[in-house]
LUMMARKE-453777 format. One record per residue: residue number from 0; residue in three letters; x, y, z of N, C-alpha, C in turn. Coordinates in steps of 0.1 Angstrom, whole numbers, always signed. Layout:
<padrens>
<padren NUM,'ALA',<X,Y,Z>,<X,Y,Z>,<X,Y,Z>>
...
</padrens>
This chain:
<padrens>
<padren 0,'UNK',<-572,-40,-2078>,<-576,-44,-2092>,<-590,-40,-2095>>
<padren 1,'UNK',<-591,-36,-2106>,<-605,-31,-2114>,<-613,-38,-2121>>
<padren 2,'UNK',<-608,-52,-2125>,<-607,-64,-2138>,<-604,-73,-2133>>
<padren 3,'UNK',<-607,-85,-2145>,<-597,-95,-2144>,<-584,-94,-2154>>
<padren 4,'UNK',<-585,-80,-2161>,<-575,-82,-2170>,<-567,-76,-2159>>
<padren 5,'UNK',<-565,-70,-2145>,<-555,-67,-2146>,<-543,-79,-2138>>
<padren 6,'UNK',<-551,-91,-2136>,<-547,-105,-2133>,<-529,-107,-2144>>
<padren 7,'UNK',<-532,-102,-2158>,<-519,-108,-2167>,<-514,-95,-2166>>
<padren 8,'UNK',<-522,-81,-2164>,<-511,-72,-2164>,<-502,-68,-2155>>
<padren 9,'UNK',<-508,-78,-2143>,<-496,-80,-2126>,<-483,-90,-2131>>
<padren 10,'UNK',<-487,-96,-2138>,<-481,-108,-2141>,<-467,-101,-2146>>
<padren 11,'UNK',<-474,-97,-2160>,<-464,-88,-2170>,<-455,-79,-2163>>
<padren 12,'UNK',<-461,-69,-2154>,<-453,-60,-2146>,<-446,-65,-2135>>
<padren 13,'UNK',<-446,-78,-2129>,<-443,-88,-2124>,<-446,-78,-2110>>
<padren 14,'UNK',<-456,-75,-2107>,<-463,-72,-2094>,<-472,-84,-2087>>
<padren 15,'UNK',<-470,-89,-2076>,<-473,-99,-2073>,<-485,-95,-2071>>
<padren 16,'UNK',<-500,-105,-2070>,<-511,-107,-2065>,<-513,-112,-2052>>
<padren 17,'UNK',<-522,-108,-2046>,<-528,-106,-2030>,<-547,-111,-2037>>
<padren 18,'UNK',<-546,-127,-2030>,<-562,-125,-2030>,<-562,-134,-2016>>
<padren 19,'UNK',<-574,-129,-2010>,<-580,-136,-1999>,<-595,-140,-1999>>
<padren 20,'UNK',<-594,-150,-1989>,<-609,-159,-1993>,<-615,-155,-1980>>
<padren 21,'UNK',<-626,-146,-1980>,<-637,-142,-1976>,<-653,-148,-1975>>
<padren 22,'UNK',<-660,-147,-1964>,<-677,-152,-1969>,<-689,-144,-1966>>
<padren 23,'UNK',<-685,-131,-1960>,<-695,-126,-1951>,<-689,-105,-1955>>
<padren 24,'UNK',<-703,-99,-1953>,<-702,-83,-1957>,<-693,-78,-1950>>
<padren 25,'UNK',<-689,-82,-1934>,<-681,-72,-1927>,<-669,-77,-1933>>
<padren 26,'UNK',<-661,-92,-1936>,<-650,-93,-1937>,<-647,-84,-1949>>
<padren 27,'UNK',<-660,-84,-1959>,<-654,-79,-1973>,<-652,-67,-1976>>
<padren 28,'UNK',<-662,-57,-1960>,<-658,-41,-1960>,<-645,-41,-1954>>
<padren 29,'UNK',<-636,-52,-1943>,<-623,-47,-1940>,<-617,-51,-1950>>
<padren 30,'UNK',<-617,-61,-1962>,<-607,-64,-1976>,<-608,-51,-1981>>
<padren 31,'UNK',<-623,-47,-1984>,<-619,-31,-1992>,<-614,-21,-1991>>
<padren 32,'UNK',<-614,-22,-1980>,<-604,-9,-1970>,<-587,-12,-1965>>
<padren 33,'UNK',<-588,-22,-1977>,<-575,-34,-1969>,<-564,-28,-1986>>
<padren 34,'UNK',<-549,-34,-1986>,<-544,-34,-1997>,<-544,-47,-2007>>
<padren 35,'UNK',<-552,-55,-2005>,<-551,-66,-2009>,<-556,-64,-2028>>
<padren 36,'UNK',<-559,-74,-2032>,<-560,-71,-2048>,<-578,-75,-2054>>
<padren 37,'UNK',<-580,-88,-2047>,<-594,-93,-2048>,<-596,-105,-2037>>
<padren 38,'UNK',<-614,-108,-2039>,<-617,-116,-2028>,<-621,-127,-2038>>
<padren 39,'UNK',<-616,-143,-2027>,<-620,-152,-2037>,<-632,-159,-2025>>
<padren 40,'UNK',<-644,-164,-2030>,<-658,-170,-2021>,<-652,-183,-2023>>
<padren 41,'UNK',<-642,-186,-2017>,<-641,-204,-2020>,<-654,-214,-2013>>
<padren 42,'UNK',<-657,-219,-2020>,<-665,-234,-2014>,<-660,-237,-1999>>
<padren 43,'UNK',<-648,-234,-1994>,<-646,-231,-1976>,<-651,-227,-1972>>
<padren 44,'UNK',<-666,-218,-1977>,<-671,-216,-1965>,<-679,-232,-1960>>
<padren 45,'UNK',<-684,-236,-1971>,<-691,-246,-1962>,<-685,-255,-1948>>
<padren 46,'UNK',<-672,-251,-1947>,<-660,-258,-1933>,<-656,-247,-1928>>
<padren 47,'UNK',<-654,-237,-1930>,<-654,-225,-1924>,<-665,-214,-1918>>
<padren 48,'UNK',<-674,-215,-1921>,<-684,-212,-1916>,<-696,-219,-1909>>
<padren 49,'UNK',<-697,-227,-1920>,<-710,-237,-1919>,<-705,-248,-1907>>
<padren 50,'UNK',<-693,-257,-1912>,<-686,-265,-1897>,<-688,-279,-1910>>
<padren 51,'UNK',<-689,-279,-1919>,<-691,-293,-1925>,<-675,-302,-1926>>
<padren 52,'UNK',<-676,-313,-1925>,<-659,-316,-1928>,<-649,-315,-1946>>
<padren 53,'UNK',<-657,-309,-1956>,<-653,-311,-1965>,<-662,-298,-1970>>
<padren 54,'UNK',<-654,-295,-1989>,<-662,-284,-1991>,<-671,-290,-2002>>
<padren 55,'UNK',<-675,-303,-2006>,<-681,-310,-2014>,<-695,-308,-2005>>
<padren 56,'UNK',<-696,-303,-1997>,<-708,-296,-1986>,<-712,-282,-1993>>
<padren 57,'UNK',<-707,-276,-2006>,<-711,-261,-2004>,<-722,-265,-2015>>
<padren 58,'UNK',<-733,-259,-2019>,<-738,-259,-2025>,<-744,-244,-2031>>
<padren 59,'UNK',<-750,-247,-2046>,<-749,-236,-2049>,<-757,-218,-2047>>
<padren 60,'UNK',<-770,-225,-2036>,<-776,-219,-2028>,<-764,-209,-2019>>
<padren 61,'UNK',<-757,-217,-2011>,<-750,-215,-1998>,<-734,-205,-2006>>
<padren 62,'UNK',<-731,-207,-2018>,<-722,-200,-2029>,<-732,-185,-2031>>
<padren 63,'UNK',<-742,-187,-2036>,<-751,-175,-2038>,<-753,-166,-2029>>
<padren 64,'UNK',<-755,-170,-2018>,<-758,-163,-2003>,<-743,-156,-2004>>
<padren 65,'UNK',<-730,-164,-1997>,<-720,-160,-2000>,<-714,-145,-2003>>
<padren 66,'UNK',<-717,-150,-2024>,<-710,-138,-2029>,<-718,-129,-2027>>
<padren 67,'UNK',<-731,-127,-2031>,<-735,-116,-2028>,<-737,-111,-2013>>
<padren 68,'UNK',<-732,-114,-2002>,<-726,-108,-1990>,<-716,-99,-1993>>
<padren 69,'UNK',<-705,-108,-2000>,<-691,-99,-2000>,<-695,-95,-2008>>
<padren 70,'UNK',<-702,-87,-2020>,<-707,-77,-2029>,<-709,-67,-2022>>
<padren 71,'UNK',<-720,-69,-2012>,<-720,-57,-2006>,<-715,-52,-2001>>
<padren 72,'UNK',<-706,-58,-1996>,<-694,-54,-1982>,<-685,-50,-1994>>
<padren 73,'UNK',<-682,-54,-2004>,<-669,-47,-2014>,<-676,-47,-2026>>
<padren 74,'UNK',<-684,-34,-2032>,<-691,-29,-2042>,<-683,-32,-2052>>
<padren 75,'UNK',<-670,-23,-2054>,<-661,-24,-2060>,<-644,-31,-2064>>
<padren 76,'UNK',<-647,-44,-2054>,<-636,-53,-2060>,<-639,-61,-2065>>
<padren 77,'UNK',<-627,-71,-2071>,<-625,-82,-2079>,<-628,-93,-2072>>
<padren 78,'UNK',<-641,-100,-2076>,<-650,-112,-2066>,<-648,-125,-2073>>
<padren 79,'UNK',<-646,-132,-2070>,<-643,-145,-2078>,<-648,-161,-2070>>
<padren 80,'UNK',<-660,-163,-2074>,<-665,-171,-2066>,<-664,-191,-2072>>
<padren 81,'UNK',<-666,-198,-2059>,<-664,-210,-2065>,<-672,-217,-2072>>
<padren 82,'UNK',<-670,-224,-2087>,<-683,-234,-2086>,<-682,-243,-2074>>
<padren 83,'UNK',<-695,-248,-2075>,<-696,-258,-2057>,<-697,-271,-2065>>
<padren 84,'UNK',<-694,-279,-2059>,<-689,-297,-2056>,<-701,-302,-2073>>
<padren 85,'UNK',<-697,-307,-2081>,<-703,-314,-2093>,<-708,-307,-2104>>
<padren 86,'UNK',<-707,-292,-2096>,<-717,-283,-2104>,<-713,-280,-2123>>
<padren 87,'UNK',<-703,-285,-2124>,<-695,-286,-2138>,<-696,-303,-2139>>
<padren 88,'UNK',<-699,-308,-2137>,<-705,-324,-2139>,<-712,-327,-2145>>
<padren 89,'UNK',<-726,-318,-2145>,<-744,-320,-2147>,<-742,-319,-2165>>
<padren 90,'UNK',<-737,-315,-2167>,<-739,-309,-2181>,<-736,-291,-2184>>
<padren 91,'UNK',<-734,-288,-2196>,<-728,-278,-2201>,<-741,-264,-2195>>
<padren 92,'UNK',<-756,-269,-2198>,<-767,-260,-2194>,<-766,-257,-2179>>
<padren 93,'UNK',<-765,-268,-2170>,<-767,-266,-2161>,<-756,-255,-2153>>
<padren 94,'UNK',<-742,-260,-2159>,<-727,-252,-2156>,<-730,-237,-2155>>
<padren 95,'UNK',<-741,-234,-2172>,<-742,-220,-2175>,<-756,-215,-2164>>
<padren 96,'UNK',<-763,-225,-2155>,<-770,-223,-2147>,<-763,-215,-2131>>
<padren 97,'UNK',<-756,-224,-2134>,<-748,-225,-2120>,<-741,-211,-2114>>
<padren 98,'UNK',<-733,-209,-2129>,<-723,-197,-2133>,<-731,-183,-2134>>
<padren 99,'UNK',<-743,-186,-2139>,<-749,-170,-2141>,<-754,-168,-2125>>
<padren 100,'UNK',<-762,-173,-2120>,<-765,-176,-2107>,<-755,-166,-2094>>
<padren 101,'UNK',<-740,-172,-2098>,<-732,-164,-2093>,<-728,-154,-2095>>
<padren 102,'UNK',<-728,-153,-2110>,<-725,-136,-2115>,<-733,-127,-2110>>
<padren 103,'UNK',<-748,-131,-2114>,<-757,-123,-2110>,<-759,-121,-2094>>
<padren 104,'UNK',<-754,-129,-2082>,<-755,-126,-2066>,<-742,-115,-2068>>
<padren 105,'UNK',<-730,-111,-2077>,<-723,-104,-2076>,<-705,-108,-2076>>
<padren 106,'UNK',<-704,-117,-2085>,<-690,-125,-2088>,<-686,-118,-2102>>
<padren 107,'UNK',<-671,-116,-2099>,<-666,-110,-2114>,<-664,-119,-2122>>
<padren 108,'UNK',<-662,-132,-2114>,<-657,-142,-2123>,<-658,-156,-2114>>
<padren 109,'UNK',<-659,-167,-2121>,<-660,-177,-2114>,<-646,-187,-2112>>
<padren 110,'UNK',<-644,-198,-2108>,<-632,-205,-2105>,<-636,-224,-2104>>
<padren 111,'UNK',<-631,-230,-2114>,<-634,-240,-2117>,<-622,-246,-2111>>
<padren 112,'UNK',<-624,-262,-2100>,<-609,-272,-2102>,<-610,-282,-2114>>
<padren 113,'UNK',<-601,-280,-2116>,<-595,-293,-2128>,<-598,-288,-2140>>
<padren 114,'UNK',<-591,-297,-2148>,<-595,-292,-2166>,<-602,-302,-2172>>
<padren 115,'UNK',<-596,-313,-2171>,<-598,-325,-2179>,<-616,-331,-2174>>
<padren 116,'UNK',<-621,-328,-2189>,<-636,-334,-2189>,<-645,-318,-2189>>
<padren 117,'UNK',<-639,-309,-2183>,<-644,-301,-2184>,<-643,-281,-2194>>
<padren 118,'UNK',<-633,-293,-2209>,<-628,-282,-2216>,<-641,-278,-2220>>
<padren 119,'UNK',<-651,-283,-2228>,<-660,-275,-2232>,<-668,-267,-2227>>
<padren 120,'UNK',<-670,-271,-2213>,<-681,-261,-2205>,<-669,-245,-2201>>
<padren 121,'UNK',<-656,-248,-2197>,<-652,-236,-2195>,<-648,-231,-2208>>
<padren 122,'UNK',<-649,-237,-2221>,<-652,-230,-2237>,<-666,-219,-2235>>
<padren 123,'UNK',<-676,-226,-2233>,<-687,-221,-2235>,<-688,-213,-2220>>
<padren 124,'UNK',<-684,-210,-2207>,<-686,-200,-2204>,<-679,-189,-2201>>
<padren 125,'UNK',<-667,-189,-2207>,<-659,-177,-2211>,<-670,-174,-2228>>
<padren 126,'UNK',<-672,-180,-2234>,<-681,-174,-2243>,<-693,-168,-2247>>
<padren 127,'UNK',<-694,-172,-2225>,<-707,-166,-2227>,<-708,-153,-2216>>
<padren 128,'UNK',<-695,-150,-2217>,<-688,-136,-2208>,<-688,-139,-2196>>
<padren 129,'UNK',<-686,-152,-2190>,<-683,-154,-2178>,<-667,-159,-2173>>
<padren 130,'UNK',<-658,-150,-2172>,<-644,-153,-2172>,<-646,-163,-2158>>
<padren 131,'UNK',<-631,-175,-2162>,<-631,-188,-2154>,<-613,-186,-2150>>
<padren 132,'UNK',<-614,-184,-2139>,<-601,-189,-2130>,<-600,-206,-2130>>
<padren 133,'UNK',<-587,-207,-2130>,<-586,-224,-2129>,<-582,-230,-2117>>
<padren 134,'UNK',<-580,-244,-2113>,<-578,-243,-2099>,<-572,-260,-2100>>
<padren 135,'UNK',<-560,-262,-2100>,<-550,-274,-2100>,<-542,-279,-2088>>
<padren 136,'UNK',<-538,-292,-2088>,<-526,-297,-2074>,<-538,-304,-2066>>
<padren 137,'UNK',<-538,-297,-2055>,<-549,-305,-2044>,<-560,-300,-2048>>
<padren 138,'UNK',<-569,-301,-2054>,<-578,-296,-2056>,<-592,-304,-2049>>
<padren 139,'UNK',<-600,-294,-2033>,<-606,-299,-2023>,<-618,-310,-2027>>
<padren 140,'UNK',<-622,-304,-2039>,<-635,-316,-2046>,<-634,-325,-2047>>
<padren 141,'UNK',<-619,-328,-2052>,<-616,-343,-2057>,<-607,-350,-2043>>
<padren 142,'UNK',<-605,-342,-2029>,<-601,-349,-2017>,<-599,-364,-2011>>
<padren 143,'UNK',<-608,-367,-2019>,<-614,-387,-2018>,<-605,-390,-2026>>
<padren 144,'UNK',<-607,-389,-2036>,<-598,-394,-2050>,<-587,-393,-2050>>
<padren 145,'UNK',<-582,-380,-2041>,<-567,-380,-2042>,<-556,-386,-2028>>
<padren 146,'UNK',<-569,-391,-2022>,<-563,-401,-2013>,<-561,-386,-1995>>
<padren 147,'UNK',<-573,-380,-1994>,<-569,-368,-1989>,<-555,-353,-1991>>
<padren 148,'UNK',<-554,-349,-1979>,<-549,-332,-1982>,<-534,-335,-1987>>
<padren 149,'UNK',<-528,-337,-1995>,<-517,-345,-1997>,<-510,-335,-2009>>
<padren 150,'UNK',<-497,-335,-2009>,<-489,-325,-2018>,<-486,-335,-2031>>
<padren 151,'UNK',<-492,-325,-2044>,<-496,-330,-2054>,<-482,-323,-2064>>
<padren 152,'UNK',<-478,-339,-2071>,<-472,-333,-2084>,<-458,-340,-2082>>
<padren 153,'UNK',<-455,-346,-2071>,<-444,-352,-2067>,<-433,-360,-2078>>
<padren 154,'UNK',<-444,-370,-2088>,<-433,-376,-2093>,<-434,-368,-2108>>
<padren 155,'UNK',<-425,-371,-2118>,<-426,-370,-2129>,<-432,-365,-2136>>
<padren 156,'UNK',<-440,-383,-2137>,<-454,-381,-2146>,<-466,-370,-2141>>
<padren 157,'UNK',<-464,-369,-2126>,<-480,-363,-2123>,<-474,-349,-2124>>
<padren 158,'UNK',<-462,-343,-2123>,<-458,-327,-2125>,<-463,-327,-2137>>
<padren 159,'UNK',<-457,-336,-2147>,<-457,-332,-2162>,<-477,-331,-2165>>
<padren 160,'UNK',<-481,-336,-2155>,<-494,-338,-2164>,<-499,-328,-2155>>
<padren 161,'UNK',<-498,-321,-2144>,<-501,-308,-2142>,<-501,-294,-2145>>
<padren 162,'UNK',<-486,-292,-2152>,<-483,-285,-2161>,<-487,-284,-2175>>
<padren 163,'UNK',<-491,-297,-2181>,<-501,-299,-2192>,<-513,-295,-2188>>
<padren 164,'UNK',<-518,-295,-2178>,<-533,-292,-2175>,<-536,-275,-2174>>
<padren 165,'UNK',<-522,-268,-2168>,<-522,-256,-2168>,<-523,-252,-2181>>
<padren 166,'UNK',<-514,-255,-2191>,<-510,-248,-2203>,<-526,-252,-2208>>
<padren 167,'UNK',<-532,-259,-2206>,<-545,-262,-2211>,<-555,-254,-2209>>
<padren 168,'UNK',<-554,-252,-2195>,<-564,-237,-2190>,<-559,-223,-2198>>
<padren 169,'UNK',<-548,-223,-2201>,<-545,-210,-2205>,<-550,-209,-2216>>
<padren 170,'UNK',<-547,-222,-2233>,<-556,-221,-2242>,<-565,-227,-2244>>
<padren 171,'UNK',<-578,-224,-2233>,<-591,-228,-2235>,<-595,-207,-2225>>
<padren 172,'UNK',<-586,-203,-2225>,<-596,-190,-2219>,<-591,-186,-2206>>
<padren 173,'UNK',<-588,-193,-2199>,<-587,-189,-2188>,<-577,-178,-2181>>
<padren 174,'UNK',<-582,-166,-2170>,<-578,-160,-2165>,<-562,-160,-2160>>
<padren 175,'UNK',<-568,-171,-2151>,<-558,-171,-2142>,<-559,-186,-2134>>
<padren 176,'UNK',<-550,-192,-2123>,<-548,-203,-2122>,<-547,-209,-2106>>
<padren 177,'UNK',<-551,-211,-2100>,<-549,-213,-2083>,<-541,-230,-2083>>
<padren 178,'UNK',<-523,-227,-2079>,<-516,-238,-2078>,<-517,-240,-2067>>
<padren 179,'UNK',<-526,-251,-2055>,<-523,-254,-2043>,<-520,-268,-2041>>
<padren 180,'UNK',<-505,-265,-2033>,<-499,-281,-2023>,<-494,-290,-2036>>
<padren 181,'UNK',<-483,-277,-2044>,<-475,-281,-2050>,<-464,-281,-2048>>
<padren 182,'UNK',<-453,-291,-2057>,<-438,-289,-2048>,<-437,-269,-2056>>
<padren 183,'UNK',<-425,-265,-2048>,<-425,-252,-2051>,<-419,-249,-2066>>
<padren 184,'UNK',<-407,-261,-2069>,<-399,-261,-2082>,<-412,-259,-2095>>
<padren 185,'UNK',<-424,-271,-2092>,<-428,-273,-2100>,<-438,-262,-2103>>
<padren 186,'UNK',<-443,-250,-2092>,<-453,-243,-2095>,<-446,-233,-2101>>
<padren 187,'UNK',<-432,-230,-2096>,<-422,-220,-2108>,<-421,-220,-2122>>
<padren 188,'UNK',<-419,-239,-2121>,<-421,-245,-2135>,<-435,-237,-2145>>
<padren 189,'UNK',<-445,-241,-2135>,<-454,-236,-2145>,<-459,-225,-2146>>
<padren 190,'UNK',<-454,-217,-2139>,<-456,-204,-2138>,<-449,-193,-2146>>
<padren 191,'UNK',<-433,-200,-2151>,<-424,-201,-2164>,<-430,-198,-2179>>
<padren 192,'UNK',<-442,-210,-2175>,<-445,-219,-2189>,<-459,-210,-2195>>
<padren 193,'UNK',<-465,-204,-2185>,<-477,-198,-2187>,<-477,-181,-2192>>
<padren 194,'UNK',<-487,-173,-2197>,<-485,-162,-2200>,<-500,-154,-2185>>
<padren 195,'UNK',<-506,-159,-2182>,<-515,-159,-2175>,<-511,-161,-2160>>
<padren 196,'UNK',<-519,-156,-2151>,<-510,-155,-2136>,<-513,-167,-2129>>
<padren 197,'UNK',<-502,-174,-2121>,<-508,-186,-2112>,<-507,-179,-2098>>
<padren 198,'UNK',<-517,-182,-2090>,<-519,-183,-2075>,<-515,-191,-2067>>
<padren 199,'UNK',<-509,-187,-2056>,<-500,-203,-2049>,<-509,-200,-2041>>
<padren 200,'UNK',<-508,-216,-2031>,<-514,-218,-2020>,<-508,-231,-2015>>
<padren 201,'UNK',<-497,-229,-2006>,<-494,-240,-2004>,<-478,-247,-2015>>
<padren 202,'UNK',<-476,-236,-2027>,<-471,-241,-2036>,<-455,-230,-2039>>
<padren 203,'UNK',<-454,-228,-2026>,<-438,-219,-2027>,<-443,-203,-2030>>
<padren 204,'UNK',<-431,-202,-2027>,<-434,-179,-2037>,<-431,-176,-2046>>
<padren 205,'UNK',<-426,-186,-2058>,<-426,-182,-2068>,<-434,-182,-2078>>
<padren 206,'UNK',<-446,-180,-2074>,<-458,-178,-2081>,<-459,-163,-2078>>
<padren 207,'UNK',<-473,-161,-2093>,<-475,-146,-2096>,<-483,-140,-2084>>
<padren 208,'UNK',<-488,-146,-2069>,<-495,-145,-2063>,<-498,-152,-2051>>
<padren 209,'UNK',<-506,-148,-2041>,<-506,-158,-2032>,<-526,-154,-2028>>
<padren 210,'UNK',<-528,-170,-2022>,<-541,-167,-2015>,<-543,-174,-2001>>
<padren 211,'UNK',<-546,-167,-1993>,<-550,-175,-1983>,<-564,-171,-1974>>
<padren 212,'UNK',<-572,-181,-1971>,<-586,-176,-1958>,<-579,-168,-1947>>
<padren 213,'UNK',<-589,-158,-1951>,<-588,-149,-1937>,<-586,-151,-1925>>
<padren 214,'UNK',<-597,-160,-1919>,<-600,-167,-1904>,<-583,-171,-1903>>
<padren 215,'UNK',<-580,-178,-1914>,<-565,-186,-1910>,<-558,-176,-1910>>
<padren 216,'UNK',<-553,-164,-1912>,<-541,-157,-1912>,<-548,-145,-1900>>
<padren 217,'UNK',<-557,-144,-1897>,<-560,-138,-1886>,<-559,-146,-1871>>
<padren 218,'UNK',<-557,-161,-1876>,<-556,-167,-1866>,<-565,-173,-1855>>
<padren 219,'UNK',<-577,-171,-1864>,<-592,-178,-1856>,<-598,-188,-1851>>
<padren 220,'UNK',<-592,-198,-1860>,<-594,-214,-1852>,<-580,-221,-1848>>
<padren 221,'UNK',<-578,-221,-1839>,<-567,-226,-1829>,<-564,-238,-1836>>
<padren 222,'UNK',<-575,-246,-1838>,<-574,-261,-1845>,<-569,-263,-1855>>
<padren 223,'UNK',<-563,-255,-1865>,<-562,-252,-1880>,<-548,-245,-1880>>
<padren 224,'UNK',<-537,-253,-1884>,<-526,-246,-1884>,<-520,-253,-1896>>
<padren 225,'UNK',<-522,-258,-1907>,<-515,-260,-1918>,<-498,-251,-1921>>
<padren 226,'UNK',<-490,-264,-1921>,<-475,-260,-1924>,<-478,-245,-1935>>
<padren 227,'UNK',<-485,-246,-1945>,<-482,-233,-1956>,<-488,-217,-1952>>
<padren 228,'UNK',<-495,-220,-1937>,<-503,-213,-1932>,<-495,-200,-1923>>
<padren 229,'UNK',<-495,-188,-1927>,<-488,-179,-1917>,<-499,-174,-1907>>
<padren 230,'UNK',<-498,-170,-1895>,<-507,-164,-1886>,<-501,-152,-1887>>
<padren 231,'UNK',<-507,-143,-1889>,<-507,-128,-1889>,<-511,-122,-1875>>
<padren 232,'UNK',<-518,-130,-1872>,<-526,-122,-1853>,<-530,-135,-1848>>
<padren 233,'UNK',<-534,-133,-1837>,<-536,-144,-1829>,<-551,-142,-1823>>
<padren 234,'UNK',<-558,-141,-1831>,<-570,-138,-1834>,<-579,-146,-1821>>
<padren 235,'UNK',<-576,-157,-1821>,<-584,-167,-1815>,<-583,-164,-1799>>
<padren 236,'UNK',<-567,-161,-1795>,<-565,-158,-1785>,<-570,-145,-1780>>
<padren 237,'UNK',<-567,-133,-1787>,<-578,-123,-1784>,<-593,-121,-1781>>
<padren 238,'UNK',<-602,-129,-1794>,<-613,-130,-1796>,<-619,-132,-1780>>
<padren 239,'UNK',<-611,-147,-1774>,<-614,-156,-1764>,<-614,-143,-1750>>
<padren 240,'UNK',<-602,-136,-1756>,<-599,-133,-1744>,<-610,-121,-1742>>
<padren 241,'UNK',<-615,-112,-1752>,<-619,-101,-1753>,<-637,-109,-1744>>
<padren 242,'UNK',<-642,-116,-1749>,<-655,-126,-1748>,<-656,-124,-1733>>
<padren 243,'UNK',<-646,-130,-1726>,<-641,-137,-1714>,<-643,-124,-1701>>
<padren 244,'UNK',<-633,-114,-1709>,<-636,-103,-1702>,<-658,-92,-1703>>
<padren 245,'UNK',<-656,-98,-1708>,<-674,-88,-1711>,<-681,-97,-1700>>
<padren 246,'UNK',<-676,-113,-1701>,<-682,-126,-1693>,<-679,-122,-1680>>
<padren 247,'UNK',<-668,-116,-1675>,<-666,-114,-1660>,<-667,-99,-1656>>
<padren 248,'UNK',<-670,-90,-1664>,<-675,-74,-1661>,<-693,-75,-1660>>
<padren 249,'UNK',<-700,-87,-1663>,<-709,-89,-1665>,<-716,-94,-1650>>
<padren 250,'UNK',<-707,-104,-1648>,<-707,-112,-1638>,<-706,-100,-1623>>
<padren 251,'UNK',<-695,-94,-1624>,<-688,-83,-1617>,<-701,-73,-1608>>
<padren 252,'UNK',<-709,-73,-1624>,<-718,-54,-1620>,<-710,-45,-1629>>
<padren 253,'UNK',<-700,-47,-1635>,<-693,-37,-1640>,<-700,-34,-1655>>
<padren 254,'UNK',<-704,-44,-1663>,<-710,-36,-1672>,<-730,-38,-1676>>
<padren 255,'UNK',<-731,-33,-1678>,<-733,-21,-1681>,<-726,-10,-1673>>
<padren 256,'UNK',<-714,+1,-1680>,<-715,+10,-1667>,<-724,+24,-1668>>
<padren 257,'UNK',<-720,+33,-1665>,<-728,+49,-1673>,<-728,+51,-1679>>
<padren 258,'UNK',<-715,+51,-1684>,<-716,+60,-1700>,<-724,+51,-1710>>
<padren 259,'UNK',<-728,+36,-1706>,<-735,+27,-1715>,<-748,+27,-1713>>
<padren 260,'UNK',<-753,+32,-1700>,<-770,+33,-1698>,<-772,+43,-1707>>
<padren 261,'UNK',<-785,+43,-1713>,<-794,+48,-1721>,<-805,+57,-1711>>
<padren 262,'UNK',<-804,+72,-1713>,<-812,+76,-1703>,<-822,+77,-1706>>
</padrens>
């Protein structure tokens, strides 16, 4: 992808989207060299990197740092970074504080959860050329409130008022839409209903897209296996094992050998 317009024109051609969530230059020079579509900076890193238990830990310093890492590591992809924990709370100035902040470390676009309370700020910063992905279902900020990691949308009323909340993002601006730890019917549902692309996570494949953290599909933290989660490598097990071995060639006399001394 070269845009965010080409987000509705996947849609339209009904070419599915590939985004993955990155935090650091090397991962973002293997995404660019990768087939994937764009990188998203979620607020995970502050639990994925940092080790905090929640991502109401990222702040907008630790977001800053972030995107502009994966900038440099991927000059030219589609960067889409998080607002961090309240930062659309403070008021409309601060939001447009928040949001330039990240544009300017190197984000194509930013990614807000929820809608409700927050139609005017994502008015005013798509108006103020900062395109806003949306972000519904489990959404990790509001974690407490929703009674933790729990699959969102189950009855009725709360599908219907999810799908209200989508169609809401769509006519206030927005890009595109991150459905996670929804039932699958219902993210089809609103994926139906929208002209704009939704992202699953957690939310079936019949969405225009999927996203998932790197570390987890490379299979890095052994501790971390969510049902929606596929392992692609067994990352953890290699890593360990690769470590383990340098630890007993070390131990051995074996390495350094010749061809590694420096004459």
């Amino acid at each position: 992808m070269k845009s965010i317009l080409d987000f509705t024109r996947a849609k339209r051609e009904e070419k599915p989207i590939v985004l993955i969530a990155a935090y650091d230059a090397l991962m973002a020079r293997l995404l660019a060299a990768s087939e994937v579509d764009a990188i998203l900076v979620g607020d995970s890193a502050a639990m994925v990197v940092h080790g905090f238990p929640s991502t109401v830990h990222a702040t907008v310093e630790m977001m800053c740092l972030h995107t502009a890492a994966v900038r440099r590591g991927a000059p030219k992809m589609v960067v889409i970074a998080d607002m961090p924990f309240l930062s659309v709370r403070h008021g409309r100035d601060e939001a447009v504080r928040v949001a330039g902040a990240l544009m300017q470390a190197g984000a194509t676009a930013v990614k807000i959860e929820g809608v409700t309370g927050h139609e005017d700020i994502i008015i005013h910063l798509i108006g103020s050329g900062i395109p806003v992905m949306g972000h519904l279902g489990l959404t990790p900020q509001s974690v407490n409130q929703l009674g933790g990691h729990r699959l969102q949308g189950r009855t009725p009323e709360a599908a219907e008022r999810l799908k209200s909340e989508a169609l809401a993002l769509e006519k206030l601006g927005a890009f595109s839409v991150v459905l996670e730890c929804v039932p699958e019917a219902l993210a089809a549902d609103i994926t139906r209903s929208l002209a704009i692309s939704t992202i699953g996570i957690g939310a079936g494949v019949k969405t225009d897209g999927q996203v998932l953290v790197l570390t987890d599909l490379l299979g890095l933290d052994a501790a971390f296996h969510p049902k929606f989660v596929r392992r692609y490598l067994a990352g953890h097990e290699a890593m360990l094992g690769a470590v383990n071995a340098f630890a007993g060639d070390v131990r051995a006399g074996k390495f350094p050998g010749g061809e590694e001394v420096l004459a």
